[in-house]
FIPA-104004 format. One record per atom (N, C-alpha, C): atom name; residue number from 1; x, y, z. Coordinates in nm, 3 decimals. Atoms other than C-alpha are relative to their C-alpha. Layout:
REM residues N
@at = CA; i = NUM; xx = X; yy = Y; zz = Z;
...
//
This chain:
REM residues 102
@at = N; i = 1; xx = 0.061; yy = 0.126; zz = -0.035;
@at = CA; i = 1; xx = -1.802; yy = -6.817; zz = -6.053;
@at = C; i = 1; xx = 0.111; yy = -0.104; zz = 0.013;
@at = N; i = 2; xx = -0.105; yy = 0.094; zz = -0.037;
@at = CA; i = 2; xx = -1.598; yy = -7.099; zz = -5.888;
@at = C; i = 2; xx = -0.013; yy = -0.093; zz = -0.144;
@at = N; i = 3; xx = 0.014; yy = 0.120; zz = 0.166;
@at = CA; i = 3; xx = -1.510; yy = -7.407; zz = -6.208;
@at = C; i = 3; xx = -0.089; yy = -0.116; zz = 0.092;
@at = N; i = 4; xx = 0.108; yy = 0.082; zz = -0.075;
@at = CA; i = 4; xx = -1.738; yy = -7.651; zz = -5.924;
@at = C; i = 4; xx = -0.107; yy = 0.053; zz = -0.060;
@at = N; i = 5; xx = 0.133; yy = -0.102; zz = 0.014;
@at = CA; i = 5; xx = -2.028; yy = -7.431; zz = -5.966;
@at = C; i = 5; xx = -0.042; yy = 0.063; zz = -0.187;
@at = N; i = 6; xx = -0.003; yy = 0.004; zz = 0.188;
@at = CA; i = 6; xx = -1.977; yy = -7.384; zz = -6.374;
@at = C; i = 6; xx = -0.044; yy = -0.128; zz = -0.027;
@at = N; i = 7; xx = -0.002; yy = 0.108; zz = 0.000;
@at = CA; i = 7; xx = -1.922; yy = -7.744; zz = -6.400;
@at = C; i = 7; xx = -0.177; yy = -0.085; zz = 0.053;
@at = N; i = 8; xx = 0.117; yy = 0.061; zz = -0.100;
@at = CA; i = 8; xx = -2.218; yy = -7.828; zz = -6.155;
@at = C; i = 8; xx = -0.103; yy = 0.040; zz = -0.125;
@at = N; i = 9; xx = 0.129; yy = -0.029; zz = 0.088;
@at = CA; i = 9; xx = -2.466; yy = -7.590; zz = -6.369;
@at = C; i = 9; xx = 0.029; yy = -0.057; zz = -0.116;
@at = N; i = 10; xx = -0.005; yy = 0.092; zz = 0.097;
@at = CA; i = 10; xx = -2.371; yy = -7.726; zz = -6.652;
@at = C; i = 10; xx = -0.054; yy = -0.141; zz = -0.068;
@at = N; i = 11; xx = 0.086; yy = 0.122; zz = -0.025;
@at = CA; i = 11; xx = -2.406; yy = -8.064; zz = -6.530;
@at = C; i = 11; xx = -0.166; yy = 0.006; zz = -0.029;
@at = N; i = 12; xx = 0.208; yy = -0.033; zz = 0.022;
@at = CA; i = 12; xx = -2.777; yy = -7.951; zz = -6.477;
@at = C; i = 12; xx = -0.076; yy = 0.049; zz = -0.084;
@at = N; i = 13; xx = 0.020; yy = -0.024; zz = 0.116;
@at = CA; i = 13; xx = -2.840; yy = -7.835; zz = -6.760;
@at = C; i = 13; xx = 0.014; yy = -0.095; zz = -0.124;
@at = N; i = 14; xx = 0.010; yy = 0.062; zz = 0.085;
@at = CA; i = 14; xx = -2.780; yy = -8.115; zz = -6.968;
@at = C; i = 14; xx = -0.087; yy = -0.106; zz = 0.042;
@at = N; i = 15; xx = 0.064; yy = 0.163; zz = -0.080;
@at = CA; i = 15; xx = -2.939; yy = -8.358; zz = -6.725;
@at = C; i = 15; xx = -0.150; yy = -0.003; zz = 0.015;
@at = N; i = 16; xx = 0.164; yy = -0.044; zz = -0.023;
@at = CA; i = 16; xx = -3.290; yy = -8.125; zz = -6.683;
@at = C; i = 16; xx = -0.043; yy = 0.043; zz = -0.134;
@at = N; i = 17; xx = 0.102; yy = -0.070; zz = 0.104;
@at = CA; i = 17; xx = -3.370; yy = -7.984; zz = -7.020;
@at = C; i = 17; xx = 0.063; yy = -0.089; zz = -0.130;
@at = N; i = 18; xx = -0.037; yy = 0.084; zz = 0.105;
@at = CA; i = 18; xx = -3.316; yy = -8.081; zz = -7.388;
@at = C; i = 18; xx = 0.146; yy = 0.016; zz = -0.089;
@at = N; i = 19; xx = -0.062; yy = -0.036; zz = 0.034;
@at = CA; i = 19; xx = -3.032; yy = -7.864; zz = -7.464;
@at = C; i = 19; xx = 0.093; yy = -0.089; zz = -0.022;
@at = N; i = 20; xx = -0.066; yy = 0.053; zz = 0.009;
@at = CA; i = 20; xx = -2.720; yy = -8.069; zz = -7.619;
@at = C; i = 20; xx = 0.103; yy = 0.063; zz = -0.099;
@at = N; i = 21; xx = -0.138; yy = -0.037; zz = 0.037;
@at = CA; i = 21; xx = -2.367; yy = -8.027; zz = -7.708;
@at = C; i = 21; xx = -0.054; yy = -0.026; zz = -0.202;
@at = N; i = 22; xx = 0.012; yy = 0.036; zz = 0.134;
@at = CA; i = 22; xx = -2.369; yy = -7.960; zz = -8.104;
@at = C; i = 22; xx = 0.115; yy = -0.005; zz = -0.062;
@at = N; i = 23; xx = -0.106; yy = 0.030; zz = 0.065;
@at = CA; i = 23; xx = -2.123; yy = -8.038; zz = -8.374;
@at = C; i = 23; xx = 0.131; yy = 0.109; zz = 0.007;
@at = N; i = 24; xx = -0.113; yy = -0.119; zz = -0.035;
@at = CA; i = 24; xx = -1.942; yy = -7.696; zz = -8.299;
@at = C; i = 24; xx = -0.006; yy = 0.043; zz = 0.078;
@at = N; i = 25; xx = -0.029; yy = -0.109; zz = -0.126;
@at = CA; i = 25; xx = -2.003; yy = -7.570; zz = -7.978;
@at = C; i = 25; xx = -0.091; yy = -0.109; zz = 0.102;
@at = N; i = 26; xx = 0.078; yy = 0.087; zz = -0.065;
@at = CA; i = 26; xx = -2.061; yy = -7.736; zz = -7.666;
@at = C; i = 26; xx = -0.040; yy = 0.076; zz = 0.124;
@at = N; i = 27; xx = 0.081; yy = -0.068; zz = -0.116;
@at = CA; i = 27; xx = -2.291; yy = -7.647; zz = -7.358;
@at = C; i = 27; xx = 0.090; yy = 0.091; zz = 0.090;
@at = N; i = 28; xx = -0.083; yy = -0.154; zz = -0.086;
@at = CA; i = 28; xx = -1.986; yy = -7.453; zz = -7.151;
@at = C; i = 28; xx = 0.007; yy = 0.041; zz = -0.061;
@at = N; i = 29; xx = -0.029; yy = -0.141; zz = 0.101;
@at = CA; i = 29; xx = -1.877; yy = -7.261; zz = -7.398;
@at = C; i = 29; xx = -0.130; yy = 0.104; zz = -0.028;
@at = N; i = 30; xx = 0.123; yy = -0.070; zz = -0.039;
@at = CA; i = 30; xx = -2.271; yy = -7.153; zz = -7.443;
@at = C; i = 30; xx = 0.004; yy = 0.049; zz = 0.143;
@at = N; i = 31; xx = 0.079; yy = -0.063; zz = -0.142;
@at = CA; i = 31; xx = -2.330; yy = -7.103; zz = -7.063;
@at = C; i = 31; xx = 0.137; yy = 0.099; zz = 0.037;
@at = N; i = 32; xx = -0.103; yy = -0.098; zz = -0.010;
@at = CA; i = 32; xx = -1.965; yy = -6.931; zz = -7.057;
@at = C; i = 32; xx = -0.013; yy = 0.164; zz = -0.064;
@at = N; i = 33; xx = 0.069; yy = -0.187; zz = 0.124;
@at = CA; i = 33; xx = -2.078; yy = -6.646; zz = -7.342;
@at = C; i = 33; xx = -0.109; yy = 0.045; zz = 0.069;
@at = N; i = 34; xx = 0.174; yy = 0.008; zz = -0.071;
@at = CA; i = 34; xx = -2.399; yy = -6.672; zz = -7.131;
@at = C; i = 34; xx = 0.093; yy = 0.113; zz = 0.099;
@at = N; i = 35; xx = -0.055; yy = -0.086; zz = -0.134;
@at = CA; i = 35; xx = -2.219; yy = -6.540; zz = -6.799;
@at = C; i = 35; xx = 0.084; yy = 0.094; zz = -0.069;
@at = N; i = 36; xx = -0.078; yy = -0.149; zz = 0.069;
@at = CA; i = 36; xx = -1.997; yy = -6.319; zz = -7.005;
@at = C; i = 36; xx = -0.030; yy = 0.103; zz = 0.000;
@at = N; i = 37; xx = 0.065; yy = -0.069; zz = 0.048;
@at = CA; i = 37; xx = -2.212; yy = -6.120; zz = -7.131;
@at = C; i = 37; xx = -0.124; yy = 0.074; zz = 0.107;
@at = N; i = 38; xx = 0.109; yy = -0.001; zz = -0.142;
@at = CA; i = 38; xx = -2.438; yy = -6.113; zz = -6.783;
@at = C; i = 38; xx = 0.093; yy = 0.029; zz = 0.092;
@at = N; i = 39; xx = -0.098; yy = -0.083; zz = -0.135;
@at = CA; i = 39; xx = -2.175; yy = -6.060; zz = -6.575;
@at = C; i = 39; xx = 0.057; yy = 0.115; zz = 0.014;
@at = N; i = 40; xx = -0.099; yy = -0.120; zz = 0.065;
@at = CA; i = 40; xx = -1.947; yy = -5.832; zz = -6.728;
@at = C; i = 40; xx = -0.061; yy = 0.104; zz = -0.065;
@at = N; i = 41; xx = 0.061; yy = -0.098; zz = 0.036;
@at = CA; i = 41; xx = -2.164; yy = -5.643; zz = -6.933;
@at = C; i = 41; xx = 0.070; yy = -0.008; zz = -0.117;
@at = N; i = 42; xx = -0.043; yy = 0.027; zz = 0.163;
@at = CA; i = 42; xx = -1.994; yy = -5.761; zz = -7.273;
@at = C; i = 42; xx = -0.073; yy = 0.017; zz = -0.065;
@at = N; i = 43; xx = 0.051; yy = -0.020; zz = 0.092;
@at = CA; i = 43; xx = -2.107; yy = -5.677; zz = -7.594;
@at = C; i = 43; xx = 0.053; yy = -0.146; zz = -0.105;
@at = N; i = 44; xx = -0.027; yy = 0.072; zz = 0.049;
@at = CA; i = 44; xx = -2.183; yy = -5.932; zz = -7.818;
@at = C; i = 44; xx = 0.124; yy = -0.060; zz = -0.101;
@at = N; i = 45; xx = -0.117; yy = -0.007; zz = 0.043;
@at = CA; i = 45; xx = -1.916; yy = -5.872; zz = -8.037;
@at = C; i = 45; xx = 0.116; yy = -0.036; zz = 0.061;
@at = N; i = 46; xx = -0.136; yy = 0.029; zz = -0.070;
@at = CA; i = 46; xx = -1.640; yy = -5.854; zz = -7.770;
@at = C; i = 46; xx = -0.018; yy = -0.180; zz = 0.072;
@at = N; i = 47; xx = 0.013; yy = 0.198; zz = -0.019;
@at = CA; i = 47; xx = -1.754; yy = -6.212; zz = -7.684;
@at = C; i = 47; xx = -0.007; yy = -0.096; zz = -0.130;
@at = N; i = 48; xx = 0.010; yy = 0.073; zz = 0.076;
@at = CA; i = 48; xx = -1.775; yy = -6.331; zz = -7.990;
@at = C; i = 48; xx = 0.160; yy = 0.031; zz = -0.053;
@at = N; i = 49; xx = -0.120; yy = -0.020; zz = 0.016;
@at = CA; i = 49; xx = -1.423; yy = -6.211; zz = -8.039;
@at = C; i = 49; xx = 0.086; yy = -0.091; zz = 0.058;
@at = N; i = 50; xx = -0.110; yy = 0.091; zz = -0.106;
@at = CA; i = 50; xx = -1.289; yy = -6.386; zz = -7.743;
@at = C; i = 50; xx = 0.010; yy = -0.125; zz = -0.025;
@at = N; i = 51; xx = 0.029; yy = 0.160; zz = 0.027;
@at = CA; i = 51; xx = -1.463; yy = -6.730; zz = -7.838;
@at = C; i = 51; xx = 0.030; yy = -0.023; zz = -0.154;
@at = N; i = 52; xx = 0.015; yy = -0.018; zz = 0.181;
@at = CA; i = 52; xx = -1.411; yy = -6.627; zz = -8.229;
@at = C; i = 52; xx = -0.068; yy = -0.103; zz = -0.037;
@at = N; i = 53; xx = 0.179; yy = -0.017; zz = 0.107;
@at = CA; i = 53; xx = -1.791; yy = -6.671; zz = -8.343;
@at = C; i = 53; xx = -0.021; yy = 0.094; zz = -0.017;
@at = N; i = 54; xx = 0.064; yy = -0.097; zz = 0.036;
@at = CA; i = 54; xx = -1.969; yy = -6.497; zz = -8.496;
@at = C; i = 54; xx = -0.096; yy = 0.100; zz = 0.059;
@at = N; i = 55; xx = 0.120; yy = -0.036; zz = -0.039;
@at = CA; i = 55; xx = -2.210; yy = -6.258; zz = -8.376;
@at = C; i = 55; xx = -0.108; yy = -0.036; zz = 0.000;
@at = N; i = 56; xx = 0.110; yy = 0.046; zz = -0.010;
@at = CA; i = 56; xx = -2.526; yy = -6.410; zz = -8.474;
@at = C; i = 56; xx = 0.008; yy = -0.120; zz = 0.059;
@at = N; i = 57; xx = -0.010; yy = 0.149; zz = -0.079;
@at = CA; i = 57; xx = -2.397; yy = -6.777; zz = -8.303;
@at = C; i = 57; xx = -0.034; yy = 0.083; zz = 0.093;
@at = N; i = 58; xx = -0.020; yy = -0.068; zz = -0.175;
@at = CA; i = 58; xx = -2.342; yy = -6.553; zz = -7.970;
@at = C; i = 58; xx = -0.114; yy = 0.028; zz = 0.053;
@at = N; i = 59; xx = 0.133; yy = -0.064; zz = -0.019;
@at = CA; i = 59; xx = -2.647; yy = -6.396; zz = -7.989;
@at = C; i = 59; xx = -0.094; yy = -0.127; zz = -0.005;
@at = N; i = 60; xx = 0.057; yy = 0.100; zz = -0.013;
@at = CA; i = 60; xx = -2.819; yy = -6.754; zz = -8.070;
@at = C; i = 60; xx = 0.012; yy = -0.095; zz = 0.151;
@at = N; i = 61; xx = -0.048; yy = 0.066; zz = -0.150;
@at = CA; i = 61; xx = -2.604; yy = -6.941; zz = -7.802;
@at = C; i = 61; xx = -0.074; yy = 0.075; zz = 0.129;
@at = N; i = 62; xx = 0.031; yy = -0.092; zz = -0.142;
@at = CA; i = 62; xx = -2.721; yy = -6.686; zz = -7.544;
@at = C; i = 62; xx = -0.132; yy = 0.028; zz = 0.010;
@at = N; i = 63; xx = 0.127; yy = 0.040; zz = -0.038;
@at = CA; i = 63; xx = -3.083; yy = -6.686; zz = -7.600;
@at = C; i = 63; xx = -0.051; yy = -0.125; zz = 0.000;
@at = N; i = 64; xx = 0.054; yy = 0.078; zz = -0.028;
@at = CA; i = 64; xx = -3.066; yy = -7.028; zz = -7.596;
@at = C; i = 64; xx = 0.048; yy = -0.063; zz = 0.147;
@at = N; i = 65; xx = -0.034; yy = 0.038; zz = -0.137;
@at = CA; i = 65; xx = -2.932; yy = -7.054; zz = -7.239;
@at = C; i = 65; xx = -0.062; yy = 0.073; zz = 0.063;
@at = N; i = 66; xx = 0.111; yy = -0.062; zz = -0.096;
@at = CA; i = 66; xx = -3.171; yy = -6.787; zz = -7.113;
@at = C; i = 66; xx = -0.129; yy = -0.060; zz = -0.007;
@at = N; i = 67; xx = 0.129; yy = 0.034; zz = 0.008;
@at = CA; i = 67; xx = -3.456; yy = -6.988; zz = -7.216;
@at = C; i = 67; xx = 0.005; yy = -0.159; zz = 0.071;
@at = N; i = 68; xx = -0.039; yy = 0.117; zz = -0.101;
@at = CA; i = 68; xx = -3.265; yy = -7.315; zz = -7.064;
@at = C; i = 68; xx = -0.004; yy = 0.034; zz = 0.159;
@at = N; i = 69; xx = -0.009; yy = 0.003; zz = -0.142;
@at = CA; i = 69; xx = -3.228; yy = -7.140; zz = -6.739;
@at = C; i = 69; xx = -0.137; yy = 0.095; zz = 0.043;
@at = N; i = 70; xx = 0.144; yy = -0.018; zz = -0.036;
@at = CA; i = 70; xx = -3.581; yy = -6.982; zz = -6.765;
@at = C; i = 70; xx = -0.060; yy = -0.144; zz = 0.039;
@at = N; i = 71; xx = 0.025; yy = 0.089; zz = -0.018;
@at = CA; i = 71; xx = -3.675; yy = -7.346; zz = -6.747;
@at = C; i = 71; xx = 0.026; yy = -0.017; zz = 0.115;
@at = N; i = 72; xx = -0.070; yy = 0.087; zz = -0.079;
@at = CA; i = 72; xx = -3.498; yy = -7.502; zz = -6.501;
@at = C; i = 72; xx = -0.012; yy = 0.111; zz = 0.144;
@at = N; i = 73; xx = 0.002; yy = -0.093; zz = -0.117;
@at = CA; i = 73; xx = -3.561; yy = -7.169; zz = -6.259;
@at = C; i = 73; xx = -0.148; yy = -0.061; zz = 0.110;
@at = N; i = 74; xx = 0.107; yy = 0.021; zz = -0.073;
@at = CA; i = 74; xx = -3.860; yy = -7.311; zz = -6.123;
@at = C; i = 74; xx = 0.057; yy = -0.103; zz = 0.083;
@at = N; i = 75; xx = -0.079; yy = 0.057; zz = -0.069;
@at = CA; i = 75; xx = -3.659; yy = -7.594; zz = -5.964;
@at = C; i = 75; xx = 0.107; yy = 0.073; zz = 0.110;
@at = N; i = 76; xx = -0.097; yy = -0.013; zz = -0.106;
@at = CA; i = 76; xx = -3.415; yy = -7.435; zz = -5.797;
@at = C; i = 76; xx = -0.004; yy = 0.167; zz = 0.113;
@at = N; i = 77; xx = 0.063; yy = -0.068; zz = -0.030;
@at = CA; i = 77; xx = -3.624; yy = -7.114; zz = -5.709;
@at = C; i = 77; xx = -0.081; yy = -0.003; zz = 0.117;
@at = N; i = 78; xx = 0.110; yy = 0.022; zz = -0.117;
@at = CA; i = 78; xx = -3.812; yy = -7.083; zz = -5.354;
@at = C; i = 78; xx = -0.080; yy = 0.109; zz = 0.053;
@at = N; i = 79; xx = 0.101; yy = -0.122; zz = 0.026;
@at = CA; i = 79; xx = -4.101; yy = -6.902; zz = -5.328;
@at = C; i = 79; xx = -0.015; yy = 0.067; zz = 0.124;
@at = N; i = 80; xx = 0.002; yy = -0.094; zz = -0.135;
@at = CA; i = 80; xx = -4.130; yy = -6.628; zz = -5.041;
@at = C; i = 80; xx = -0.095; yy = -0.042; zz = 0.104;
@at = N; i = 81; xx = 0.136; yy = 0.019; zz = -0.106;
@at = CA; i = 81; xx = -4.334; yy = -6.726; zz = -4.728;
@at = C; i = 81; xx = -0.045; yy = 0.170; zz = -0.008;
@at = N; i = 82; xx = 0.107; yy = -0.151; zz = -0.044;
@at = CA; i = 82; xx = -4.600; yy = -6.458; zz = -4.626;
@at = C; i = 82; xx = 0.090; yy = 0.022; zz = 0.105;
@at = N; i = 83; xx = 0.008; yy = -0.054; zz = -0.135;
@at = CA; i = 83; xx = -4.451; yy = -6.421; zz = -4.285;
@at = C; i = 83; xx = 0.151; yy = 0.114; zz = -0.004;
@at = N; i = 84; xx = -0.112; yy = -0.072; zz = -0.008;
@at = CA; i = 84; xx = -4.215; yy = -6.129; zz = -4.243;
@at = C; i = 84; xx = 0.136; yy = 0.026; zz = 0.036;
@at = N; i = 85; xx = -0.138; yy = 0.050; zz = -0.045;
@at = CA; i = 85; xx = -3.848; yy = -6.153; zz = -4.133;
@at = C; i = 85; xx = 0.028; yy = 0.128; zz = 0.134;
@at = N; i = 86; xx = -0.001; yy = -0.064; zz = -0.136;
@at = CA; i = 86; xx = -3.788; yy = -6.024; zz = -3.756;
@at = C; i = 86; xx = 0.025; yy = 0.080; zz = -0.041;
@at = N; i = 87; xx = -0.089; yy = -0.085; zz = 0.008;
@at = CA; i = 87; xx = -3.506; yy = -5.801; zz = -3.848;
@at = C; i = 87; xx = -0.108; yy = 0.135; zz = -0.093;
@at = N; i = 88; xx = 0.042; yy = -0.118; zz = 0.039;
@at = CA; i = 88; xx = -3.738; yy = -5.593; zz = -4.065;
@at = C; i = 88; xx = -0.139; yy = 0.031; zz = 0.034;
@at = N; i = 89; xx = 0.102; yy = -0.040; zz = -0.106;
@at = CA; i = 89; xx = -4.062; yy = -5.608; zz = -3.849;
@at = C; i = 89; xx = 0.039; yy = 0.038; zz = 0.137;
@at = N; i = 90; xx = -0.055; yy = -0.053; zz = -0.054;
@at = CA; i = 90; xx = -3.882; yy = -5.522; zz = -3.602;
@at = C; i = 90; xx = 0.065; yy = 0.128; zz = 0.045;
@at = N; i = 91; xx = -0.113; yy = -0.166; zz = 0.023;
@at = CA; i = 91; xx = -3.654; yy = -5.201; zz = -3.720;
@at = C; i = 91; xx = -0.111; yy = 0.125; zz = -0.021;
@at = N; i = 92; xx = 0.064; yy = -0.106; zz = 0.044;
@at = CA; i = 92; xx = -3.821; yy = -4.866; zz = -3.734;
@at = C; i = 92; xx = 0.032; yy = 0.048; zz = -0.104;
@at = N; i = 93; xx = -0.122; yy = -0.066; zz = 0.082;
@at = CA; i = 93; xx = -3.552; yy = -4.785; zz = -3.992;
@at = C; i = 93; xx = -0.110; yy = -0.048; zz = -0.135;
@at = N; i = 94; xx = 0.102; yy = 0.084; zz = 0.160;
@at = CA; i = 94; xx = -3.750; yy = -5.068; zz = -4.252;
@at = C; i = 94; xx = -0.105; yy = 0.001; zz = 0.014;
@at = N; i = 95; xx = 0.151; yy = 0.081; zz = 0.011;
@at = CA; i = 95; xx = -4.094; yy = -5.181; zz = -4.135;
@at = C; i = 95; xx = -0.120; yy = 0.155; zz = -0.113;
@at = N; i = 96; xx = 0.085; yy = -0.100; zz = 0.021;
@at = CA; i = 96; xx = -4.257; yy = -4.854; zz = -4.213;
@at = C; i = 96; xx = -0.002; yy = 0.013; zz = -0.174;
@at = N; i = 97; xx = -0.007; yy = 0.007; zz = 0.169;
@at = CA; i = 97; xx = -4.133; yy = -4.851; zz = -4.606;
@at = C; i = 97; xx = -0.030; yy = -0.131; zz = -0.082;
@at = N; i = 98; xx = 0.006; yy = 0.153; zz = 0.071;
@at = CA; i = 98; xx = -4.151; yy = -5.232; zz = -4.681;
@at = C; i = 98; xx = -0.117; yy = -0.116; zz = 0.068;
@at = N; i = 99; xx = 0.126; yy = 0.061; zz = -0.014;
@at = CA; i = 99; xx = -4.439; yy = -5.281; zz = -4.498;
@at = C; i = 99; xx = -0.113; yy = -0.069; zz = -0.078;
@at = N; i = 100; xx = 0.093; yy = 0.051; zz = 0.120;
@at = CA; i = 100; xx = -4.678; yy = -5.308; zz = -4.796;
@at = C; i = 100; xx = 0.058; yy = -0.092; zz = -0.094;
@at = N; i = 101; xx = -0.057; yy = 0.064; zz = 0.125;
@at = CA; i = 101; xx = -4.398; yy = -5.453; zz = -5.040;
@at = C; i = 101; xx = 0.005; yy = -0.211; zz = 0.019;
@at = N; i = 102; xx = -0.037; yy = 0.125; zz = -0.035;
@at = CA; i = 102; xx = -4.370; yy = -5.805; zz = -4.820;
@at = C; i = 102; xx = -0.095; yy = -0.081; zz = 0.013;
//
């Protein structure tokens, strides 16, 4: 993830929900262990190593940014039109399998 696009969500995240920087750890560092661990496929441990916390912070920090960006998904989320997209009403290759799914 570009540091714009960290920075940005971030931003939005403090600006849309209630979440706030606490006396020891502040909102990047949460949404950083967040993507860590989602991106990479880290184990809590090896992130809590890197940031040296503890395991149970990591594990706290990180369900509390999945439940911040459960929030905030409805905003920036756009819901599917009905109407089908040429390229796969079109193709013999797709229409026939993803007919029902769209």
């Amino acid at each position: 993830m570009y540091p714009q696009v960290f920075l940005k969500l971030s931003k939005i995240i403090r600006e849309k929900t209630l979440l706030k920087d606490t006396r020891f750890i502040c909102i990047e560092e949460m949404l950083a262990t967040f993507l860590l661990v989602v991106g990479q496929n880290s184990r809590y441990s090896h992130v809590g190593e890197t940031f040296n916390r503890s395991h149970f912070s990591t594990s706290q920090n990180f369900n509390k940014i999945l439940k911040v960006l459960n929030e905030i998904v409805v905003d920036f989320m756009v819901k599917p039109g009905s109407s089908t997209p040429e390229k796969i009403r079109e193709s013999t290759r797709f229409f026939p399998y993803f007919k029902d799914c769209i």
